[in-house]
N, C-alpha and C positions, 0 to 999 in steps of 0.2 A: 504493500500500500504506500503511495506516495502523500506527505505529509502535506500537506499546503499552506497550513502557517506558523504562527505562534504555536507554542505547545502549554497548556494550562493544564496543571495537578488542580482537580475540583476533591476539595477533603470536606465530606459531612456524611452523617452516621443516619442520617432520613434520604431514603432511598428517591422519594418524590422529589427533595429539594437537586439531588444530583439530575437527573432527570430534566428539571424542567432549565438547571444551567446547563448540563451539558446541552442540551436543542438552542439554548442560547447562543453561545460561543461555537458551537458547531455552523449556527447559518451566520455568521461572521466571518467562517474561514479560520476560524482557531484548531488545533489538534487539542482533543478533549482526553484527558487522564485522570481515573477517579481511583477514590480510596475512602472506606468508609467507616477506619479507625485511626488512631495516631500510630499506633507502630505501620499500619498499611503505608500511610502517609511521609513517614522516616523511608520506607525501604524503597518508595518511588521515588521519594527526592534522593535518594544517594544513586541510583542504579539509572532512573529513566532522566536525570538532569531537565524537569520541563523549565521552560523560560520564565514562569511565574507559578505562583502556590497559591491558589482563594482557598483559606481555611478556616471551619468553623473552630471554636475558641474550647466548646466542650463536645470531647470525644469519648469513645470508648478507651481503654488500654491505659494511652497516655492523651493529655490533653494537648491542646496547643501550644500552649506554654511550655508545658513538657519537651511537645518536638523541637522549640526554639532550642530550650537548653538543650538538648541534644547533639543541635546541629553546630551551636558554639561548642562544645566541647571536641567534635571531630572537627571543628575547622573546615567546614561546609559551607557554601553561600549559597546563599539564593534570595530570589525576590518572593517576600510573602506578605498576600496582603490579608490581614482577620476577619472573621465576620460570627457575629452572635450578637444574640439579644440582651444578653448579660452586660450592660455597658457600666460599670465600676470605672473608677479610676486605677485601681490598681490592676484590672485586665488590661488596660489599654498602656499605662504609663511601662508596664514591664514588657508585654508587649513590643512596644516599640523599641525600649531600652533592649530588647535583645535581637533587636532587627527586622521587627517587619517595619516595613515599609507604609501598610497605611492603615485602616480601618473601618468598617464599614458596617452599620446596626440592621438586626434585621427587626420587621420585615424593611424591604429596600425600599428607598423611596420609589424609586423608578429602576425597572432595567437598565435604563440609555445610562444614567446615573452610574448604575454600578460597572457598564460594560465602559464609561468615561474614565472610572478609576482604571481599570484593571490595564487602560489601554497607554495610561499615563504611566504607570510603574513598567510597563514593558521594557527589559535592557536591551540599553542603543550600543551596537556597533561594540557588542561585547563586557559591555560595563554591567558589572551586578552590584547590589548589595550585601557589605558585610554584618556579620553578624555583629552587634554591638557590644560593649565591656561592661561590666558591673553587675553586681546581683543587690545593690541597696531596697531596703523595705520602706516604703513611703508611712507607713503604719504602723511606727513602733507605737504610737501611743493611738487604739482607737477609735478615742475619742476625738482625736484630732485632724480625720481621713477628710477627705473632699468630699462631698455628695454630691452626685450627678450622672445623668445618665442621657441627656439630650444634646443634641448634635454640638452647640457651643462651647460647653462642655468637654466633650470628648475632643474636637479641636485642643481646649487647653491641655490635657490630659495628654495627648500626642506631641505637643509642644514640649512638657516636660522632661518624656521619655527622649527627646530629639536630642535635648540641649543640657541635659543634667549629666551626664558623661564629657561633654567638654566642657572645659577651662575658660569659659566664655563669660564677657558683664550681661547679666540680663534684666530691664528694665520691667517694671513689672506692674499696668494701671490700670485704671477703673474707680469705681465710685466706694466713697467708707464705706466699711461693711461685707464689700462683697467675699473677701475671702483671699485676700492678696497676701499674705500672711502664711498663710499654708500654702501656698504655692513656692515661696521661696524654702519652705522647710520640708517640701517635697523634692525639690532640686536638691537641693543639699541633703536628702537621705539617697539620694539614687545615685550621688555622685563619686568619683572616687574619695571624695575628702572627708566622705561621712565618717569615718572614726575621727575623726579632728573636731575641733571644737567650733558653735554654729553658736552664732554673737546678733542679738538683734537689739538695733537702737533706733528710741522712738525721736524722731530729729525734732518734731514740734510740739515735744515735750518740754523743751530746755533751751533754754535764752543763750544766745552768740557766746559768751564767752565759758559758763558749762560746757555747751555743746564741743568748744573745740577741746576743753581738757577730758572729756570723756572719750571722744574720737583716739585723739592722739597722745594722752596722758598731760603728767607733769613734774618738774624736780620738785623737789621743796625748796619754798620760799618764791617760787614763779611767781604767784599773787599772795595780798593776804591769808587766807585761808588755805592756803596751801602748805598743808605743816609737816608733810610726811610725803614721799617720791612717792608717785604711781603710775601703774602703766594705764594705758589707754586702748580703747575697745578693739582698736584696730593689731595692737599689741598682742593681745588676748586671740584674736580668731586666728592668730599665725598656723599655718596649715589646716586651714579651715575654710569656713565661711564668714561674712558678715552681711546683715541684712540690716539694709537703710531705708526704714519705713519714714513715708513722709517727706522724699526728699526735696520737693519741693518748697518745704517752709525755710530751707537753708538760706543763710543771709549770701551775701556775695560774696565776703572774705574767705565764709568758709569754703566756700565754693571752690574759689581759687585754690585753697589747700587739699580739698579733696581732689581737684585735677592734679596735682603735682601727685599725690600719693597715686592715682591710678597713672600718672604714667612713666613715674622712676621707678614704684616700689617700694619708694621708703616712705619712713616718717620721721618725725623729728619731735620731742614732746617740748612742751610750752616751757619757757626757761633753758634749755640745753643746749641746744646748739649742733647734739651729735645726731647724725643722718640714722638709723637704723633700720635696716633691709626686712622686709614682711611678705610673707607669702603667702598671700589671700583671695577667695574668689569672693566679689563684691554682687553683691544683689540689692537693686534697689527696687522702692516703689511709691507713687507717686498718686492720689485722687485729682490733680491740678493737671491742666491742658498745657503741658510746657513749649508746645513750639506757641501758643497764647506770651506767657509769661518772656519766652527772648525776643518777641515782638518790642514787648514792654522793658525789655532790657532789666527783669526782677530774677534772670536765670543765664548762667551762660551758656553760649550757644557750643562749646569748644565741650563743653561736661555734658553736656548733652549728647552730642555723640560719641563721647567717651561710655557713657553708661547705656547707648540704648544701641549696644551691639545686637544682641536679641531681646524682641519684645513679645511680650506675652499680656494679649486684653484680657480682663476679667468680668464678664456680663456682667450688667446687673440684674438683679432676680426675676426685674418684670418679664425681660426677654428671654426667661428660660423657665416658665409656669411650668413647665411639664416635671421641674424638677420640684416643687414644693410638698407633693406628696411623700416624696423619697424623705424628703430634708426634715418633714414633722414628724414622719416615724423616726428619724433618728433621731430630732430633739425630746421626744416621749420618753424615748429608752434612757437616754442620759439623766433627764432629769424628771428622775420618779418621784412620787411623794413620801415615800418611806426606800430607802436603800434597799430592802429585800423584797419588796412589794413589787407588782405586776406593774408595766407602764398605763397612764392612763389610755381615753380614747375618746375619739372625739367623734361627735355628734355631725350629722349631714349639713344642717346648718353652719354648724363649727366652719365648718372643711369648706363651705363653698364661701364664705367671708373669708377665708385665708385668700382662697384660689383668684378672688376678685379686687384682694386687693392691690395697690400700686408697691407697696414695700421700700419706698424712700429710705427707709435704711438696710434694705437688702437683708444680706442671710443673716446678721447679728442683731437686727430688729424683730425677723424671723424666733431667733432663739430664745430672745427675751420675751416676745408676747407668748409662746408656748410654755416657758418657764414660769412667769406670770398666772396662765391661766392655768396651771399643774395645781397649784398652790391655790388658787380662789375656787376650785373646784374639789380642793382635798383630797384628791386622785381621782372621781369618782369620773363620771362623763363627761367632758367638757362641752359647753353650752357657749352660746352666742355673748349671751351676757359677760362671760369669762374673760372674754377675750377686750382686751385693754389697746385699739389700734392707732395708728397716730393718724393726724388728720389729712387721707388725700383722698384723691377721685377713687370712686367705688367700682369705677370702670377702666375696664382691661382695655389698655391702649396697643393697639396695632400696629408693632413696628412696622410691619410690611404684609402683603397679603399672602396668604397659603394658600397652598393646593387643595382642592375638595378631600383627596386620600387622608392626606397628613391630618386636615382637621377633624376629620374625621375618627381617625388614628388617635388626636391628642384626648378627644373627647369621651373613645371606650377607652379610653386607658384610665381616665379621670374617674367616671363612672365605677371602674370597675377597685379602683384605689379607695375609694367613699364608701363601697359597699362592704371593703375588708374592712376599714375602718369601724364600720356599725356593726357588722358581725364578726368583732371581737378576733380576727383571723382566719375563721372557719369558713372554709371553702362552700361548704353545704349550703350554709345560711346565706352565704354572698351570693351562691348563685339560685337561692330560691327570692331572696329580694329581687337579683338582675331578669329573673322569671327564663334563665338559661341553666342548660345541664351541668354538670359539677364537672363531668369531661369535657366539656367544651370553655369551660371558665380557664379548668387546668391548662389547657393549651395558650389560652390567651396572656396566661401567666406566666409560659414559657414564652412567648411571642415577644411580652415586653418587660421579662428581666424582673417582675415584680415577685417579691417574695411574704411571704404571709407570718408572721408574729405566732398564731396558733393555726393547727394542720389536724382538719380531720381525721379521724381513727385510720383509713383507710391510706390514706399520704403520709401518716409517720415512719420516719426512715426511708424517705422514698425521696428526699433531698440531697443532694450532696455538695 
């Protein structure tokens, strides 16, 4: 048989999904190669070398993740791009960090879509992708993980996996609240410098002349109060990190000195005089419109692209509703009303004032009115009245317009978040309120990654 084009490894463990891609990339002119386990999936990427690997994320055997580390450990390349309904940040950031290349949630938006990826990662003129360095865990702590699982999201998620293995400045904006915090403490867990020590300083916390002996220290006797040598923040993160939240409130002098640090290396602490050499990767980030600010000449323009080697936006909440359900079950589980006690749960009403509102202060205004209403509700239901919001429009503003599918898509998936919600995680009851079968709810819960608090008699142990 004469090949006639690209050659695609199709890896997923549902015989219809291979099926209906292979007829896909088949009437494109592709050579279709399937496998319908992760070791299946290992033995055709070593043996039949196809040009690209569309892989789903959970397999039998070994997952996908699994074949990545696999393939780093033989020092194997290839282009692989993921696909599952599972959209975590730690699917995606490790993921990437171990070399695929791009990501993709099902169900797909569109074919033309998915067959747009697949045709942009194809290697030109011999070039492939290596597998990437590191094994850091974004979640040593938690409680402290991303939440998210819609396409913006995953964007950033991908972003980190990209750039958290190199040696890179990355700037890092968006509105208070959103989460710009954990993103630089995800870089610096995936990188190689996560056993080294990770320094985060609040810049508009602390008036010009603090701010510059905490950056870079001081002898004693620099200024008044200065009655004892100290080193300084930038001292401290030596073979590490440092995260400069807020860079923007920086005055100009110090500006000037943070550009000399980022481009000799050194420092020099206030009083001394001697240069001392630091080896640091800087992370910043910023809620202020800076190329705004060196208009106005309140930022320089030289620091500016000193620090925004790589940038990485951080939505804010309004433009990623799809994740609010995600992000209350996780603030329930956090903050219970008794330490040993069951998370509370929130009432239909509850959930659809969440889902309606604007969130002006995004995911930390988020946490706070669900912590709030934990507590005025004594764990019990939470109710409308509970909920303590801050003053904006009760209407969901449209950044742009959707497709019928997707809104459609956003909308069971809402529905179907609300009804685990009111039945307390039980599958039965969700799908006797949704007035659908308890197998066809299961499915939809596979479809979009949702996972359920309590599991019917029948589903325990039937997770993994």
């Amino acid at each position: 048989m004469i090949e006639r084009g690209p050659r695609i490894l199709v890896v997923d463990d549902q015989s219809q999904m291979r099926i209906v891609l292979r007829d896909l990339f088949e009437d494109e002119g592709f050579t279709v190669l399937e496998a319908e386990t992760g070791r299946q999936a290992l033995t055709a990427i070593t043996q039949e070398q196809p040009d690209i690997v569309l892989m789903d994320v959970r397999l039998p055997e070994l997952s996908g993740i699994d074949v990545l580390q696999q393939l780093k450990l033989r020092q194997i390349t290839s282009t692989i791009v993921l696909m599952t309904a599972y959209g975590t940040s730690h699917l995606v950031i490790r993921g990437t960090e171990l070399g695929a290349v791009d990501y993709v949630a099902k169900p797909f938006d569109s074919l033309d879509k998915l067959l747009d990826t697949v045709r942009r990662h194809l290697p030109v003129q011999g070039v492939t992708s290596t597998v990437g360095e590191g094994t850091g865990q974004i979640e040593r702590d938690p409680r402290n993980r991303i939440i998210g699982s819609s396409p913006r999201m995953v964007e950033v998620f991908k972003m980190i996996g990209r750039v958290a293995s190199h040696d890179v400045t990355v700037l890092i904006t968006g509105e208070t609240g959103t989460g710009k915090g954990l993103v630089a403490g995800a870089i610096h867990s995936y990188s190689p410098r996560r056993s080294g020590p990770y320094v985060q300083v609040a810049c508009a916390a602390l008036p010009e002349t603090l701010l510059e002996s905490e950056l870079f220290g001081h002898e004693k006797g620099a200024f008044t109060s200065a009655l004892t040598v100290r080193k300084g923040r930038f001292e401290m993160a030596d073979k590490g990190t440092i995260f400069l939240d807020e860079i923007g409130e920086m005055t100009l002098s110090t500006q000037k000195k943070l550009l000399r640090v980022l481009q000799d290396k050194t420092i020099e602490r206030l009083g001394s005089g001697v240069e001392r050499t630091i080896d640091v990767r800087v992370i910043a980030a910023t809620n202020r419109r800076l190329e705004e600010d060196i208009e106005a000449s309140r930022f320089r323009e030289d620091l500016y692209y000193r620090l925004n080697v790589i940038a990485i936006h951080m939505p804010p909440l309004r433009d990623r509703r799809e994740d609010i359900s995600l992000l209350v079950e996780h603030f329930l589980d956090r903050h219970r009303f008794t330490p040993d006690g069951p998370p509370s749960q929130m009432s239909q009403d509850a959930i659809a004032l969440l889902l309606e509102h604007q969130w002006p202060g995004n995911v930390r205004e988020l946490e706070n009115v669900i912590q709030r209403a934990v507590t005025l509700s004594a764990g019990r239901v939470i109710q409308p009245e509970h909920l303590r919001l801050s003053p904006a429009s009760a209407q969901p503003r449209v950044s742009h317009p959707r497709a019928l599918p997707e809104s459609l898509a956003l909308l069971e998936r809402k529905m179907i978040s609300e009804a685990l919600f009111l039945s307390n995680g039980s599958t039965m009851e969700a799908a006797r309120l949704l007035n659908i079968s308890e197998a066809y709810l299961q499915q939809k819960l596979d479809v979009y990654g949702l996972r359920t608090p309590v599991m019917s008699e029948g589903q325990r142990g039937a997770d993994s």
